[in-house]
C-alpha positions as CSV (number, residue, x, y, z in Angstrom):
1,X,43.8,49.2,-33.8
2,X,42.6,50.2,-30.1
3,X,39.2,50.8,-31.5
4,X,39.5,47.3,-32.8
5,X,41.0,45.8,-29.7
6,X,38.8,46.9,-27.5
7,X,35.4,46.3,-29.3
8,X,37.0,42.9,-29.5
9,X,37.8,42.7,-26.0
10,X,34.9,44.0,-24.8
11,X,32.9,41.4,-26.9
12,X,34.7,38.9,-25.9
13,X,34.2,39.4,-22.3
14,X,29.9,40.4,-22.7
15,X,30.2,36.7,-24.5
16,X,32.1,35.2,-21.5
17,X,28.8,36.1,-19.5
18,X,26.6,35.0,-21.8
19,X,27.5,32.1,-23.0
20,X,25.7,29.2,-21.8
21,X,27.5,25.7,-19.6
22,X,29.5,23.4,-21.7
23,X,28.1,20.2,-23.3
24,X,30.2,17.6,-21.1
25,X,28.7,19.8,-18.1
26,X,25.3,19.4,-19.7
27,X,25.9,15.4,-20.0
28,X,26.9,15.2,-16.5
29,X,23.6,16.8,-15.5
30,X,21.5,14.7,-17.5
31,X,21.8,11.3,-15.7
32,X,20.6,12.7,-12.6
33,X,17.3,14.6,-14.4
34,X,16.5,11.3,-16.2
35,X,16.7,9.6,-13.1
36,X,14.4,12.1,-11.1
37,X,11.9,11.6,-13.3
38,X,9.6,9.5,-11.3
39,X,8.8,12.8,-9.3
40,X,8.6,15.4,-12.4
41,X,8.3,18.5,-10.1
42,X,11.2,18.2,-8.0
43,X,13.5,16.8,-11.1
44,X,12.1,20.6,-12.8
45,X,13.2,22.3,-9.6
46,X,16.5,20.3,-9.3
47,X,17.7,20.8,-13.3
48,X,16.8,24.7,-12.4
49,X,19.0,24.6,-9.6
50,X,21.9,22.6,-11.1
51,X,21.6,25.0,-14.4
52,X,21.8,28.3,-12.4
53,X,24.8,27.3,-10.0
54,X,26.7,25.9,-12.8
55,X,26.7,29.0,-15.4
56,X,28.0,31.6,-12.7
57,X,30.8,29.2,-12.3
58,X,31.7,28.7,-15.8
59,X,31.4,32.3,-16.6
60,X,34.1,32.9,-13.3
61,X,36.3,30.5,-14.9
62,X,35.9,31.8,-18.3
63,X,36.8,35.1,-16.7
64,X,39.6,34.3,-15.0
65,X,40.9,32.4,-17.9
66,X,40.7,35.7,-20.6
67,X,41.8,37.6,-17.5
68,X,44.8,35.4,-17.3
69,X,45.9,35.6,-20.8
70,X,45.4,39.4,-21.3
71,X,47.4,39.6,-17.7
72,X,50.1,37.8,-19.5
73,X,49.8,39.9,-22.6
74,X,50.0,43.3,-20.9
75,X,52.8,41.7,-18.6
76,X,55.0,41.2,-21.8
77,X,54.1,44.4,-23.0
78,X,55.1,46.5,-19.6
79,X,58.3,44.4,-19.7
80,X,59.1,45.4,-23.2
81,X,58.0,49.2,-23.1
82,X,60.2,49.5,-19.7
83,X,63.5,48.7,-21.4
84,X,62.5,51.7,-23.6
85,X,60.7,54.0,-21.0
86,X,62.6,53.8,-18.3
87,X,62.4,53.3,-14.5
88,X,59.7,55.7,-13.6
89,X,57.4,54.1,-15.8
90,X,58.6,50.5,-15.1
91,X,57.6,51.4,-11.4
92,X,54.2,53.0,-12.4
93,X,53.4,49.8,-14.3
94,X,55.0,47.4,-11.6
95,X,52.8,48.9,-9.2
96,X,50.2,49.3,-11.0
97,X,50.8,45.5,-12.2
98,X,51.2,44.7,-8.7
99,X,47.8,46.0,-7.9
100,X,45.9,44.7,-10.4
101,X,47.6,41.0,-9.7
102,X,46.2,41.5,-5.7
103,X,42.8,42.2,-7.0
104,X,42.8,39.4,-9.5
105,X,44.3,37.1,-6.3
106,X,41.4,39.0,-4.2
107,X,39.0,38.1,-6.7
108,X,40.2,34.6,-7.7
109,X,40.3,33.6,-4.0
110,X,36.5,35.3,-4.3
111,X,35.5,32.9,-7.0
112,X,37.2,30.1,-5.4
113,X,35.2,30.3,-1.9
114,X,31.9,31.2,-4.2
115,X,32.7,27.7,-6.4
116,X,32.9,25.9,-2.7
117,X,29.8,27.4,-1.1
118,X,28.3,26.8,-4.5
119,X,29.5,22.9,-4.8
120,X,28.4,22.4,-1.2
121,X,24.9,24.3,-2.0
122,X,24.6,22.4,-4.7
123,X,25.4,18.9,-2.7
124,X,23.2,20.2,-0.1
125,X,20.1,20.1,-2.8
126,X,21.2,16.8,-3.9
127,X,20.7,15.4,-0.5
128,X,17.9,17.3,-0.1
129,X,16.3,16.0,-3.3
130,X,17.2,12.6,-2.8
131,X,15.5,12.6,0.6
132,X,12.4,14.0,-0.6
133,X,12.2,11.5,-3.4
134,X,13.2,8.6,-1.4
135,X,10.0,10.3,1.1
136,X,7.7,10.4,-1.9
137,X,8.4,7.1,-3.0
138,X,8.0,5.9,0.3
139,X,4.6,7.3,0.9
140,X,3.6,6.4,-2.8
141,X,4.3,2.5,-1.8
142,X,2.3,3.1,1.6
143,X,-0.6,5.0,-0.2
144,X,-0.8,1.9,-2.7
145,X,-0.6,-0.8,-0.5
146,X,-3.2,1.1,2.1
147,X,-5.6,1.3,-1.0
148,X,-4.3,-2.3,-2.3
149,X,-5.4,-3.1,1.4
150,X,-9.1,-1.4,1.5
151,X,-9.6,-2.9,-1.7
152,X,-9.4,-6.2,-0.1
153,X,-11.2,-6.0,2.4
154,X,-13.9,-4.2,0.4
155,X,-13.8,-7.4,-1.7
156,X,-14.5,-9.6,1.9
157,X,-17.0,-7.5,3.5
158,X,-19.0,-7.4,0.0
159,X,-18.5,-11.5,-0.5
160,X,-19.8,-11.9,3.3
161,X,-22.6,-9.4,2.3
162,X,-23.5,-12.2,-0.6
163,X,-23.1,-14.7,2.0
164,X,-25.1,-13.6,3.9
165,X,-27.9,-12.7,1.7
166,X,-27.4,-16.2,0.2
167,X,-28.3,-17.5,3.8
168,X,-31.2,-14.9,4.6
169,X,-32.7,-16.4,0.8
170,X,-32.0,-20.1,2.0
171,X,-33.9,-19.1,5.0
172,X,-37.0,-17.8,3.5
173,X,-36.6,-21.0,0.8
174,X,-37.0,-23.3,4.0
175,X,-39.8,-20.7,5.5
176,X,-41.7,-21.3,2.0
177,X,-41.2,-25.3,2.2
178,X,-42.4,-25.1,6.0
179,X,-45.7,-23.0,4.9
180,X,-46.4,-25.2,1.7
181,X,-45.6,-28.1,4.2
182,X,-48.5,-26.4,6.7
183,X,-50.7,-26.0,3.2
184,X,-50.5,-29.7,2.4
185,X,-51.2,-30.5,6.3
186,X,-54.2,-28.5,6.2
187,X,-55.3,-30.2,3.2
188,X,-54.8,-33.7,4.8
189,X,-57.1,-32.7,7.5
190,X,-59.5,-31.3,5.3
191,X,-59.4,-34.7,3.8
192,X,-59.9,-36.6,7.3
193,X,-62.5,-34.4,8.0
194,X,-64.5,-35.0,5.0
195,X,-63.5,-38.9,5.3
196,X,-64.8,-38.4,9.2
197,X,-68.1,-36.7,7.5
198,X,-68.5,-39.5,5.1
199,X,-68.4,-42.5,8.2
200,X,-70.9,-40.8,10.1
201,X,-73.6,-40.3,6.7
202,X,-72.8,-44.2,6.7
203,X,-73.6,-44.9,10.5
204,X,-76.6,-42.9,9.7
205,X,-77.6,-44.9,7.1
206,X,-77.1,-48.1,8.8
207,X,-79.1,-46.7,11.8
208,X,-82.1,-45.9,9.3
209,X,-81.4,-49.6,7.4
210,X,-81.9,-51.0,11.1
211,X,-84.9,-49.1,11.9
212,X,-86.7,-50.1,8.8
213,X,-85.6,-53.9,9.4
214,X,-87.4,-53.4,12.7
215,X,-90.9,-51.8,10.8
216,X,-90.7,-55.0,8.6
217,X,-90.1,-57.6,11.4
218,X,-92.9,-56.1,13.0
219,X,-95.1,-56.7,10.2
220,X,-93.9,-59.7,9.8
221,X,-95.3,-60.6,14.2
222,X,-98.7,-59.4,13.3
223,X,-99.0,-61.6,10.3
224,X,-97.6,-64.2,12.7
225,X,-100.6,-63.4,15.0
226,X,-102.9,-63.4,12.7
227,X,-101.4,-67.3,11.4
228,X,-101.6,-68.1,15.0
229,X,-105.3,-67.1,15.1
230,X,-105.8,-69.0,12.4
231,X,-103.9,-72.2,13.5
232,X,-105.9,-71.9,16.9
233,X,-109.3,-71.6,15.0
234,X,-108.3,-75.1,12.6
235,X,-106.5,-77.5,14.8
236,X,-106.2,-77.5,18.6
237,X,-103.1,-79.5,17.9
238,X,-101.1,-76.8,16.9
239,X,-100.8,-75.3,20.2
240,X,-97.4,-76.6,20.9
241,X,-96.6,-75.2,17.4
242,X,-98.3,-71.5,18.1
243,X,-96.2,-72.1,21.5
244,X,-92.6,-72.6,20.0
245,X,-94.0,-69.5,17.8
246,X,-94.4,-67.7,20.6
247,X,-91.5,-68.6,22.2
248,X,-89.8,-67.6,19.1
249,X,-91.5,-64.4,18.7
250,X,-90.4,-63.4,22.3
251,X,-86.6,-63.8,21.3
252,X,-87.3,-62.2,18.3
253,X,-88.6,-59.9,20.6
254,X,-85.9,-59.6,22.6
255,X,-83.2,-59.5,19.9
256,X,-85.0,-56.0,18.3
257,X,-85.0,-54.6,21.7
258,X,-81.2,-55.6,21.5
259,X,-81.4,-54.4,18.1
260,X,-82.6,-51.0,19.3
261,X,-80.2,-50.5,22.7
262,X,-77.2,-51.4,20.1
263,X,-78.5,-49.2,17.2
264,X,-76.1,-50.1,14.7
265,X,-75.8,-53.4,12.5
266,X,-73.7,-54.1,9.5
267,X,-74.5,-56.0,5.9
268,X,-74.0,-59.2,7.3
269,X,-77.3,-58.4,9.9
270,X,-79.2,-57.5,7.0
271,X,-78.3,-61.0,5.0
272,X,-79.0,-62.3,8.2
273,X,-82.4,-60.6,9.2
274,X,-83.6,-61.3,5.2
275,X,-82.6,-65.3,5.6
276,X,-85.2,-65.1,9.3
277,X,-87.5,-63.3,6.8
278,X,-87.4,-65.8,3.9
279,X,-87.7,-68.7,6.6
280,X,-90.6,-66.9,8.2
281,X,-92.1,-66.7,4.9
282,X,-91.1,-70.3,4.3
283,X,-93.2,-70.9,7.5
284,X,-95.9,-69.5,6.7
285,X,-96.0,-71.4,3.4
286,X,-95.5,-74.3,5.2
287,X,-97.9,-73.2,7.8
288,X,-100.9,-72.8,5.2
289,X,-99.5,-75.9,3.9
290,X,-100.0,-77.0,7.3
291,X,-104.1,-76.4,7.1
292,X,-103.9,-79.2,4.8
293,X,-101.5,-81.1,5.8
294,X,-100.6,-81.3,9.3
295,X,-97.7,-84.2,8.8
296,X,-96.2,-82.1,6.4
297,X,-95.8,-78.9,8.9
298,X,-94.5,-80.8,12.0
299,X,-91.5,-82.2,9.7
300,X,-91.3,-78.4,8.6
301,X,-91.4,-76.8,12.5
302,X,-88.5,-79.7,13.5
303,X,-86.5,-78.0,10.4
304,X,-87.5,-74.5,11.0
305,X,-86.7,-75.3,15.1
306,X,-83.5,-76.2,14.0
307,X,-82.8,-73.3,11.7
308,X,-84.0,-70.9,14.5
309,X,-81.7,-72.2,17.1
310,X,-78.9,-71.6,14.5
311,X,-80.1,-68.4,13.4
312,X,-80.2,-67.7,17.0
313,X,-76.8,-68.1,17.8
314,X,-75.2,-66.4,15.1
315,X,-77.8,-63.5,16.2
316,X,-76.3,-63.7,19.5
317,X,-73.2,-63.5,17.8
318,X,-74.1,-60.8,15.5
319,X,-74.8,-59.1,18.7
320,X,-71.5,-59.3,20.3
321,X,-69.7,-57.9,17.1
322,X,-72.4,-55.3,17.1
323,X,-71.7,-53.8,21.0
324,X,-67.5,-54.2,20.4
325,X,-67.8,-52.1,16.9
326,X,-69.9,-49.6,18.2
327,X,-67.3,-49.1,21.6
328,X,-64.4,-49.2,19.1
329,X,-66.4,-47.1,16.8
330,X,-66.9,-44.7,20.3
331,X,-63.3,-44.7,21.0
332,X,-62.0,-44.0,17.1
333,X,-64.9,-41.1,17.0
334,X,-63.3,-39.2,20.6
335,X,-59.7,-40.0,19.1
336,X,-60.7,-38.5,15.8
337,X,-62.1,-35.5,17.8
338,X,-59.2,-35.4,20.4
339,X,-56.8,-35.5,17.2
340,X,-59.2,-33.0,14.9
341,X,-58.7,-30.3,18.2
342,X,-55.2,-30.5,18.7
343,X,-54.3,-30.4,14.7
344,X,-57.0,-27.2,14.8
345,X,-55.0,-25.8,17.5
346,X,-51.5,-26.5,16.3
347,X,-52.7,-25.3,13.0
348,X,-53.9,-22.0,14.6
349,X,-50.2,-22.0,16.5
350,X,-48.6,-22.8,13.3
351,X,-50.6,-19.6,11.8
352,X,-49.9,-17.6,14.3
353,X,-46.3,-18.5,14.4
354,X,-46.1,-17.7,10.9
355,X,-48.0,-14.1,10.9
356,X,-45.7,-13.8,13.4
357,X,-42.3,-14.7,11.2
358,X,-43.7,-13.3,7.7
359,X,-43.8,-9.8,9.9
360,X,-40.8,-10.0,11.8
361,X,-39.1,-11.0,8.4
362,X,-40.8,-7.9,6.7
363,X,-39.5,-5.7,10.1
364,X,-36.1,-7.5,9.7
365,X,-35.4,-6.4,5.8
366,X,-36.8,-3.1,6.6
367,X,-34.5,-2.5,9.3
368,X,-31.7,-4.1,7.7
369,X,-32.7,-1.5,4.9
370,X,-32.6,1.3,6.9
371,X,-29.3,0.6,8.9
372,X,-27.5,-0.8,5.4
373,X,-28.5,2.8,3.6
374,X,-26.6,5.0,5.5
375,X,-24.2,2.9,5.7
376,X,-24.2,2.5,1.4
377,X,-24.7,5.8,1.0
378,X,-21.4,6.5,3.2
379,X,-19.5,4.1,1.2
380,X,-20.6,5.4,-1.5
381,X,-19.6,8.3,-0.7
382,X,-16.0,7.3,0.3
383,X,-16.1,5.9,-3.5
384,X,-16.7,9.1,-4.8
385,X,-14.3,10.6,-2.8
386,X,-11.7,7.9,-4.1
387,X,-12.5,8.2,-7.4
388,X,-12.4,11.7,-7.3
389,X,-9.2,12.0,-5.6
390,X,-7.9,9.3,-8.2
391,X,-9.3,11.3,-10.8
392,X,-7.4,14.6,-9.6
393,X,-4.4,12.3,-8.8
394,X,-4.5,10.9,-12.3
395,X,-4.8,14.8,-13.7
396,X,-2.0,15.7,-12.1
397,X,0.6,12.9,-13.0
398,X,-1.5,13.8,-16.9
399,X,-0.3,17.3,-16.0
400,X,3.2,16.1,-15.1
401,X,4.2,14.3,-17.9
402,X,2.8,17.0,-20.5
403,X,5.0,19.1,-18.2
404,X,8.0,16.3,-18.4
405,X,7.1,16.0,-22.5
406,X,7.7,20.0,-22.5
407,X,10.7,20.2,-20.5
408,X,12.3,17.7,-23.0
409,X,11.4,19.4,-25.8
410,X,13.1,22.4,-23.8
411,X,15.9,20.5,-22.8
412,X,16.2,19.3,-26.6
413,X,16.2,23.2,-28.0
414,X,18.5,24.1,-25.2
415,X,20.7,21.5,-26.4
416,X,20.4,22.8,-30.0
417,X,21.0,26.1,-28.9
418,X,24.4,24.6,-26.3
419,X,25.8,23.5,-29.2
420,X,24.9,26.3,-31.5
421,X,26.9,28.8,-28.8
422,X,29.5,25.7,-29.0
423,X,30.5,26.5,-32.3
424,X,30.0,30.1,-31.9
425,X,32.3,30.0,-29.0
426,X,34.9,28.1,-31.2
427,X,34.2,31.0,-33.8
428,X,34.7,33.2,-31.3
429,X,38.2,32.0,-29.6
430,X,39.2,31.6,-33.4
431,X,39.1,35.1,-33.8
432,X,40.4,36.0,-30.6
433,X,43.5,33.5,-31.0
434,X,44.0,35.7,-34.0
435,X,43.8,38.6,-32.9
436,X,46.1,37.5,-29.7
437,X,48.9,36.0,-32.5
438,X,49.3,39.1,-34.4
439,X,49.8,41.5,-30.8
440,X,51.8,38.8,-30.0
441,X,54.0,38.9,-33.2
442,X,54.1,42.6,-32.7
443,X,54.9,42.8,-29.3
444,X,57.5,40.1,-30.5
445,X,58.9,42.5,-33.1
446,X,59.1,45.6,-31.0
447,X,60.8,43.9,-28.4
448,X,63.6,42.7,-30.5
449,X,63.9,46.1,-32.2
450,X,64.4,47.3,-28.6
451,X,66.7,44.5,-27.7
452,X,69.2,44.4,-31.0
453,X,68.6,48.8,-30.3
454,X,67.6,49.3,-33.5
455,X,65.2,52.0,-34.3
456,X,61.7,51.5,-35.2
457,X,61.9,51.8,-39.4
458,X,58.7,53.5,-40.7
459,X,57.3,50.6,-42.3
460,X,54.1,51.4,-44.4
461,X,52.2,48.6,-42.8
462,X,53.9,48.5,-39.0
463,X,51.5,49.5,-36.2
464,X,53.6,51.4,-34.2
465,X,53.7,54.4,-36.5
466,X,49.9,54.7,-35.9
467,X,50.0,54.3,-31.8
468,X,52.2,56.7,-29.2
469,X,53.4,55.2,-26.3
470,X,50.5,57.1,-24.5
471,X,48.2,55.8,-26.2
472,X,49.3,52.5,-25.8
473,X,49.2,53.2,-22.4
474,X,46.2,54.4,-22.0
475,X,44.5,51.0,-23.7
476,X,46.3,48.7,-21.5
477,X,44.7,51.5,-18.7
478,X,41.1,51.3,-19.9
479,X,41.4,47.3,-20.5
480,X,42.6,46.9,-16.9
481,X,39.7,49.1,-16.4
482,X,37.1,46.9,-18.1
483,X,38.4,43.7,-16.5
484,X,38.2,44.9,-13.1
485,X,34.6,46.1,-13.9
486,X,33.5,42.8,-15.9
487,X,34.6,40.5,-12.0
488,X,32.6,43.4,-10.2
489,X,29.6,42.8,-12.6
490,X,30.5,38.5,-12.2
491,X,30.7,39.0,-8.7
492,X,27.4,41.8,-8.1
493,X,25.8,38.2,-10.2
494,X,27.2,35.6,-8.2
495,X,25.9,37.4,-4.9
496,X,22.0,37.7,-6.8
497,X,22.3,34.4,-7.5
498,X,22.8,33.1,-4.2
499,X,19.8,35.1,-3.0
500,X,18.0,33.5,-5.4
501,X,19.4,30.2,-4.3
502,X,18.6,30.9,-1.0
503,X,15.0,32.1,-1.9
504,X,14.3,29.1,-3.8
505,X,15.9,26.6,-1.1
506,X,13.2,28.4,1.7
507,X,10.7,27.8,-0.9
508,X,11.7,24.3,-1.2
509,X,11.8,23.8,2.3
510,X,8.3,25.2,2.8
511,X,6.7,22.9,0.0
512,X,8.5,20.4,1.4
513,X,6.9,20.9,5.2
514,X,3.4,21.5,3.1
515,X,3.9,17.9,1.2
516,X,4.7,16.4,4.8
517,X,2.2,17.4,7.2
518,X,-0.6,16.8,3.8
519,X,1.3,13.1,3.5
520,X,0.7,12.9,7.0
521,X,-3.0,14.1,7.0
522,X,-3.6,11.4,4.4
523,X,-1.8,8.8,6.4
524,X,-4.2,9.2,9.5
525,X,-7.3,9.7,7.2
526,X,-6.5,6.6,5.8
527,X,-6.2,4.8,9.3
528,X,-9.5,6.3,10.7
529,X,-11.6,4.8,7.1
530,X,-9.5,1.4,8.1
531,X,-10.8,1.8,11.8
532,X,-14.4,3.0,10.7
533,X,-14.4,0.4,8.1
534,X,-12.8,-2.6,10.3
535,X,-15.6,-1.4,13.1
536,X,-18.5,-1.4,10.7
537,X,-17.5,-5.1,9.5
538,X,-17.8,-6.0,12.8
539,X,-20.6,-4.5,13.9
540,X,-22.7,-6.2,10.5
541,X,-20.9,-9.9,11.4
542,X,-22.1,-9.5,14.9
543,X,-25.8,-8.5,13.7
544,X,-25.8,-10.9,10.8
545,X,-24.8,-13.8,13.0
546,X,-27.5,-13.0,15.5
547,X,-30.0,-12.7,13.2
548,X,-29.1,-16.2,11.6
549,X,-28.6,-18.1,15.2
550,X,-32.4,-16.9,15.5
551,X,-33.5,-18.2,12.1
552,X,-32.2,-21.4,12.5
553,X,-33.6,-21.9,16.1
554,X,-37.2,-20.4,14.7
555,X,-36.4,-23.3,11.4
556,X,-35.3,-25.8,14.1
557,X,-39.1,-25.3,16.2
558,X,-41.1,-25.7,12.9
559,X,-39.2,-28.4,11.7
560,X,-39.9,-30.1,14.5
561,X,-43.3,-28.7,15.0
562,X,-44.1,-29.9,10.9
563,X,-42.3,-33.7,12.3
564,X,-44.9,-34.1,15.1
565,X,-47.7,-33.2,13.2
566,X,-46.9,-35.6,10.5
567,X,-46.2,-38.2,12.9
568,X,-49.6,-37.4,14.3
569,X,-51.3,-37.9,11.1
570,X,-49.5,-41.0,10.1
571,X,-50.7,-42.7,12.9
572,X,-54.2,-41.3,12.9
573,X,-54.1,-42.1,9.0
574,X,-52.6,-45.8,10.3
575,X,-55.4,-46.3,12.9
576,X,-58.1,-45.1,10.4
């Protein structure tokens, strides 16, 4: 029976320290871990640190518990073997009692301060925990709202970038209207020039008309002379005739020496100059029809006199149109030349002007090139750096909920394996409820055998006539014994568990100062790309606005350059 007892006993007690929290405990502690499970690390951590402060409690309570019951048992027991041992003995056991019930007071009042430290500890990390959550989420909604933020104004800078190539385009659009606008100018005055060209091949061919009306009117005097001759040689009466003739010839005469100062005539001279042919001709008919008839030629000479002085007016006439086209034709030739020079030169300035845009356009977008790839390549940079920090960041919140999916699955099998102790436990207690009722109904039995003084009968199944006193003696001794080592052993645990807990709660405090000062190096990395950024935005605005104030004046000069110059040619084109 002792050899039962105590293997009992003492597997009892080794299953008091190893058996694992209760399940109500275990529900308690899973709202918080669900709710902690937005920052997986420190829920881990947390669960870790609930788990271990919890099972050195319940196995203290546990303890005490069993210790109270077998306290109780071995009380009855002392009280009963007294009445039959005597005082010596009951003062032994009373002291010994005595003693063991100060060390169980020593050690309960032990266990109690360790459950306070351990319940304020354990508040302590809750605090803790909460306030480093409450940080991280914090930071996370300042992290995503900085990026949130940047991504904005990425967006803006990058639409004013499109902007503002979209103007630079509209600008070298109107440059390209303004040069095909100098193309068709240039081929307007190519036009007037050739138009020019073609008026002067016609004055030269009116000057050559008019020279050979001059050969042929001179023809025409020295057949004149030589009718006079013979006029003078048949009739003396003629003379009057060969007079008006001569009279005629000298303002014939004098209208080709007008003819020649003028140099120019027109269709309407040459109609005119073939009508004082025809009626020369017609004189001289009538003239040789004169050698015949001599009546017939004075009625022809007062009809020819008559024509002449007709013809003779309209020549003087002729004449005055003549002198007025060829000063008009004077003045349009020096305005044509006047106008030619300056649309030359403005042409040559409009060429130049142009060189001198297509090349500071070309210097422009290579510049613009140069200063925007440094700045692209920076960017992209940054990108990369974003990307590859998301990429990490993505990783590691990959990482953390395999590590969540594991811990789960953990929790899940410790679950299993709670309630499999559960019902070993109950098993357990079962047995030892057992094993208590049957000392109990012998202890029960002994002591009114003592109390009614009757001796203890042999009985072929009674335990006492297997166990002395001493020996019984000597278990209670050796169980005493093996409680009081089982609350050193809880108590060498409780104090290695609260180096560990202080351990971990250094180790906690130094990732927390790491995750700080790396929150905080993030936090003013983040400002300077805002400032460097914000700076750089400014910077390209300022630049892009010069550059188009100096566009639009440069458009504004040749628009109004291309304005004159058409005005110019209208008016030339309306004079012509």
């Amino acid at each position: 029976m002792r050899n039962s007892s105590t293997a009992k006993n003492k597997d009892n007690m080794t299953h008091g320290f190893q058996s694992q929290p209760s399940f109500n405990e275990i529900r308690r502690l899973q709202v918080p871990i669900f709710e902690k499970q937005g920052h997986p690390v420190l829920s881990n951590t947390t669960s870790d640190y609930h788990y271990k402060l919890t099972k050195p409690k319940n196995e203290i309570d546990e303890l005490i518990a069993k210790h109270n019951e077998e306290l109780h048992a071995y009380e009855n027991q002392i009280a009963k073997i007294q009445i039959k041992d005597g005082e010596a003995v009951q003062q032994n056991l009373k002291y010994e009692s005595m003693g063991a019930g100060k060390q169980y007071r020593v050690a309960r009042i032990e266990g109690e301060e360790q459950k306070a430290n351990s319940v304020q500890i354990q508040t302590q990390f809750k605090a803790q925990v909460d306030e480093l959550q409450q940080k991280m989420f914090s930071v996370e909604n300042i992290f995503r709202t900085a990026q949130l933020h940047w991504l904005e104004k990425q967006k803006t800078f990058q639409n004013d970038l499109q902007n503002r190539e979209n103007i630079i385009q509209n600008c070298l659009k109107e440059q390209k209207t303004l040069i095909s606008e100098t193309h068709s100018l240039k081929y307007q005055l190519q036009k007037e020039k050739i138009h020019v060209q073609e008026m002067q091949q016609k004055l030269l061919e009116m000057e050559t008309i008019c020279c050979n009306n001059l050969v042929t009117l001179k023809h025409q005097n020295s057949e004149l002379d030589y009718s006079d001759q013979k006029e003078e040689k048949l009739q003396t009466e003629l003379e009057d005739a060969n007079r008006r003739i001569k009279s005629l010839e000298d303002n014939i005469e004098a209208e080709k020496a007008a003819h020649l100062e003028s140099k120019m005539n027109s269709e309407v001279i040459k109609l005119q100059i073939h009508n004082i042919e025809r009626s020369l001709e017609v004189e001289k008919a009538s003239l040789v029809q004169t050698v015949s008839d001599l009546d017939v030629i004075r009625n022809q000479f007062i009809k020819v006199e008559a024509a002449y002085n007709s013809e003779k007016k309209k020549a003087e006439e002729f004449a005055q149109k003549l002198k007025q086209s060829e000063h008009d034709f004077c003045t349009l030739g020096n305005q044509l030349k006047s106008d030619l020079e300056q649309e030359n030169r403005m042409i040559a300035k409009l060429t130049a002007k142009q060189n001198y845009i297509e090349d500071s356009s070309v210097t422009m977008e290579q510049e613009l090139a140069m200063k925007a790839q440094p700045n692209l390549e920076a960017s992209k940079k940054d990108l990369g750096d974003l990307h590859t920090k998301c990429t990490d960041q993505e990783y590691q919140i990959a990482v953390l909920k395999m590590d969540l999916k594991n811990a789960q699955n953990g929790w899940q099998n410790e679950k299993l394996k709670v309630l499999e102790c559960d019902t070993e436990i109950q098993k357990l207690a079962r047995a030892y409820q057992n094993d208590t009722e049957e000392k109990f109904t012998f202890l029960h039995s002994l002591y009114q055998r003592l109390v009614a003084g009757c001796g203890l009968a042999k009985h072929p199944q009674s335990l006492l006539d297997k166990f002395s006193w001493m020996e019984l003696y000597t278990f209670l001794e050796e169980n005493v014994d093996l409680l009081i080592s089982d609350l050193n052993q809880a108590n060498e645990k409780v104090s290695s568990l609260e180096g560990l807990c202080k351990t971990k709660s250094e180790v906690m405090k130094d990732l927390q100062k790491s995750y700080e000062e790396s929150l905080k190096k993030l936090s003013e990395e983040i400002k300077a790309q805002e400032l460097y950024w914000l700076k750089h935005r400014r910077d390209m605005e300022e630049h892009y606005t010069k550059l188009l104030q100096k566009v639009q004046a440069k458009a504004k000069k040749f628009q109004s350059i291309a304005e004159k110059s058409q005005e110019k040619n209208r008016k030339s084109s309306d004079n012509s």
